[in-house]
N, C-alpha and C positions, 0 to 999 in steps of 0.2 A: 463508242462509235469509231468505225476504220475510218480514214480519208489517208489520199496519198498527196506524199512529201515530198518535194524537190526543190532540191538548193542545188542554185547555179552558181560555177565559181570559175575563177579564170581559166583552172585546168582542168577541169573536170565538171560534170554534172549527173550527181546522185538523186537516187530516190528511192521511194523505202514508205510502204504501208504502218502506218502509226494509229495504234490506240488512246485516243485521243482522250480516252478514259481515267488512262495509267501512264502516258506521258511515253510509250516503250512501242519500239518497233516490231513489226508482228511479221515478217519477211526481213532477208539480208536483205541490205543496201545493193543496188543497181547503178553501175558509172560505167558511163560514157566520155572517153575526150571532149571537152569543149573546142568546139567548131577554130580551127584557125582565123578564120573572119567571123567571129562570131556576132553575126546580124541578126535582127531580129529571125528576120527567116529562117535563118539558120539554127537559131538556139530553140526554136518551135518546133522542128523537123524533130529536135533531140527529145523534146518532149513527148513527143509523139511516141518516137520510141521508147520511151520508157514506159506508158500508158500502155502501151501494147503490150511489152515486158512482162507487165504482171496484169492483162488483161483485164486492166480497171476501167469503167466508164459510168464511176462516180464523182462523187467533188473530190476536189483537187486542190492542194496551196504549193504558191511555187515564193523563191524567194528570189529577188533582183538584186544585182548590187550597184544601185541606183538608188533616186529619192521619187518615190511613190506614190500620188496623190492621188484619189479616184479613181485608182486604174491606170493612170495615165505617166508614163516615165517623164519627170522631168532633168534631169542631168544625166551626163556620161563621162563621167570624172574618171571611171574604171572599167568601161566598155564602150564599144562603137557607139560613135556618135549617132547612127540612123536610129539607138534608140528614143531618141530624145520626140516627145510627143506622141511614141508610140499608145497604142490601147494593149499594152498588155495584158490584161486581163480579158480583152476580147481574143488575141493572137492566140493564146495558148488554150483557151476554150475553143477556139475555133480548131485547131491542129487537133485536139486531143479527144472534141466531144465533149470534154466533161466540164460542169459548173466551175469555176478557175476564182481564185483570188491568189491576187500578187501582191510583194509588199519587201519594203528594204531588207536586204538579209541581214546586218544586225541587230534588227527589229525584232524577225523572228529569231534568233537565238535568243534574243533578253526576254522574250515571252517563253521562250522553253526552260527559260531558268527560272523567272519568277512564277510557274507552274508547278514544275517540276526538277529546279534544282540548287543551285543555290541559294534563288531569292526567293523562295518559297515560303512563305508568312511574313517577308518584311515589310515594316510597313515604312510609309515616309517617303523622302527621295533617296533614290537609289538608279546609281548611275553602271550602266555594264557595257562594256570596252573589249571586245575582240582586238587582237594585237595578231597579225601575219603579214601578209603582204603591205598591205595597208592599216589602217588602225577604223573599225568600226565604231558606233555607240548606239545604244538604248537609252531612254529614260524616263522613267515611270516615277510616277509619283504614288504613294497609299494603292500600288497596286496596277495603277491607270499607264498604259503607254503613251510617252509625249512624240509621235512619230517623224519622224526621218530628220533626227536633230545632225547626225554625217560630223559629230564633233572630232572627226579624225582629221578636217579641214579647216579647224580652229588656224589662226597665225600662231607662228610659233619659231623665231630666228625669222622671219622675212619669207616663212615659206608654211605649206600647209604641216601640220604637225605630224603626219603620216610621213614625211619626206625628212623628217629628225628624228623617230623615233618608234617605228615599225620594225618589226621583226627581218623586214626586208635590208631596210638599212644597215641595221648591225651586221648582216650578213657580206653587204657590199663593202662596208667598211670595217669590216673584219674587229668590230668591237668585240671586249671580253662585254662577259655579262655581266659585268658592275660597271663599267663605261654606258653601255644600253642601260641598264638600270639608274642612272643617274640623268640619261633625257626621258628618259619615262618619268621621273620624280617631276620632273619640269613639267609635263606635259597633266600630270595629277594635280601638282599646284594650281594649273591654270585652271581645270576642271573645278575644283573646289573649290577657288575663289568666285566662280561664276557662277554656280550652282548649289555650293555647299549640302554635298549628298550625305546622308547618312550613314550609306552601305557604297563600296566599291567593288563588283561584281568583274577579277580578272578571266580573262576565256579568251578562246583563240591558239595557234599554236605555240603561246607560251606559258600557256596553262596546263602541261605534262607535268605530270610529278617529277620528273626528273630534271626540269628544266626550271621550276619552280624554287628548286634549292638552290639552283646557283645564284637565285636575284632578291627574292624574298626577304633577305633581311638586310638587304638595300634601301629598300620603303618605307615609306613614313607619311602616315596621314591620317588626319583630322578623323576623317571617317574611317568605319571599320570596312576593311581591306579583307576582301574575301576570293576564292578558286573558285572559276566554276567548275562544275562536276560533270555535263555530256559532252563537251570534249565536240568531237566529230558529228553528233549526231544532232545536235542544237537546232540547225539551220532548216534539216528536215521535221524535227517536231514542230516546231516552232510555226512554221508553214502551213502544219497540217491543224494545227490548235488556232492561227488564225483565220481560216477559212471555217472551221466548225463556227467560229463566233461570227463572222459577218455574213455567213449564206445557211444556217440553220437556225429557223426562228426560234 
C-alpha cells in the first residue's frame, strides 16, 4: 500500500511516497525550507505543497517534533510555541485534503527501524536514539511503541541531556569524537539504568558510517549497541507505516 511521508525538521521538510509493504520509497524525496516562523500555519501551507507535489489526495503521515497525543501537540521544546494544543492532525488534513495522522518524529524513525531496519525481529525492550541537533528516543517493548517518551530531556549535568550531548553540542564546543563519545556513555548509563534495554538502536546523524568509526569503540553497554540502517529516510517511513496502522482498518 502507497501513503505519503513527511517528516518536518527545523530546516527542512521532506516527503516521499512509501511502500508501506517493503518499507522503500517509491518517488525521490521532495524538500522544502522550513518556514522561518515556522507556525502551525505556516508548516501546513508546506504540506500542502508537497500533497500537491506529487499530486496525492490519499492518506498521509506527517512527523512533529513534538509530543503527540490524540492528534493533539502537547509541547514545543523544539518548535513554536503556537503549537502547543494545536489539532494537528485536523491542520494538515485540513491543508492537504487527505486522511493525516501525526506523531513524534522519533517515534516514527524507531517504527521504521523496528519494521524495516535495525530492529526488525527484536524482540524485548529496545530503546532507539536519534542523535543531531537534539537527541530523540523511541521505545518499544516485544515490538509495541511506548509513545513520546522525548528521553533526550532526561536531567543530565542540571540540564536536559540534549544540551550535553547532541551532535549539536559537540559541534558548538568543538568536541573530538571521543570527548562527545564519553557524554553520550553518560547519557546511555542513565538510559539503561532506567530502562534496562535489551538492544540500543544508534540513528540520527551520527549514525554515517564514517562517523560511526570515529566513536564506536568508545561505548560500552549492558545492552547490545546497534546502527541504524535508513539514515535520512526513517522519519518519512516511519510516518507513512504509522498512518497505515491507525487509519486502515
Amino acid at each position: 500500500m502507497e501513503i505519503l511521508g513527511i517528516d518536518i525538521g527545523g530546516s527542512g521538510i521532506k516527503g516521499a511516497l512509501v511502500n508501506t509493504d517493503t518499507g522503500t520509497l517509491t518517488t525521490d524525496r521532495f524538500r522544502v525550507d522550513t518556514p522561518p516562523e515556522a507556525t502551525p500555519q505556516a508548516v501546513a501551507l508546506v504540506t500542502k505543497q508537497i500533497a500537491r507535489h506529487f499530486d496525492w489526495q490519499g492518506i498521509l503521515g506527517c512527523t512533529i517534533p513534538a509530543r503527540v497525543e490524540h492528534g493533539v501537540v502537547h509541547t514545543a521544546a523544539n518548535i513554536h510555541n503556537d503549537w502547543i494544543e494545536t489539532r494537528v492532525d485536523d491542520l494538515v488534513s485540513s491543508a492537504t485534503g487527505c486522511p493525516t495522522h501525526c506523531l513524534n518524529d522519533a517515534d516514527a524513525a524507531g517504527v521504521a527501524s523496528i519494521a524495516f531496519g535495525a530492529g526488525r525481529s527484536r524482540m524485548g525492550v529496545v530503546f532507539f536514539v536519534t542523535v543531531g541537533t537534539g537527541i530523540g528516543s523511541a521505545l518499544f517493548t516485544d515490538q509495541h511503541l511506548v509513545p513520546n517518551t522525548e528521553l533526550g530531556h532526561l536531567p543530565l549535568h542540571g540540564d536536559a541531556a540534549e544540551n550535553w550531548a547532541s551532535n549539536r553540542i559537540r559541534k558548538e564546543e568543538n568536541l573530538s569524537w571521543e570527548e562527545w563519545a564519553g557524554r553520550f556513555q553518560e547519557y546511555l548509563d542513565l538510559v539503561e539504568f532506567l530502562f534496562a534495554p535489551d538492544t540500543i538502536i544508534v540513528g540520527g546523524g551520527v549514525s554515517r558510517p564514517e562517523k560511526v568509526a570515529l566513536y564506536r569503540h568508545c561505548l560500552q553497554t549492558q545492552a547490545e549497541l546497534v546502527i541504524a540502517e535508513l539514515e535520512n529516510e526513517a522519519g518519512i517511513i516511519g510516518a507513512a507505516l504509522s498512518a497505515r496502522q491507525q487509519l486502515v482498518s
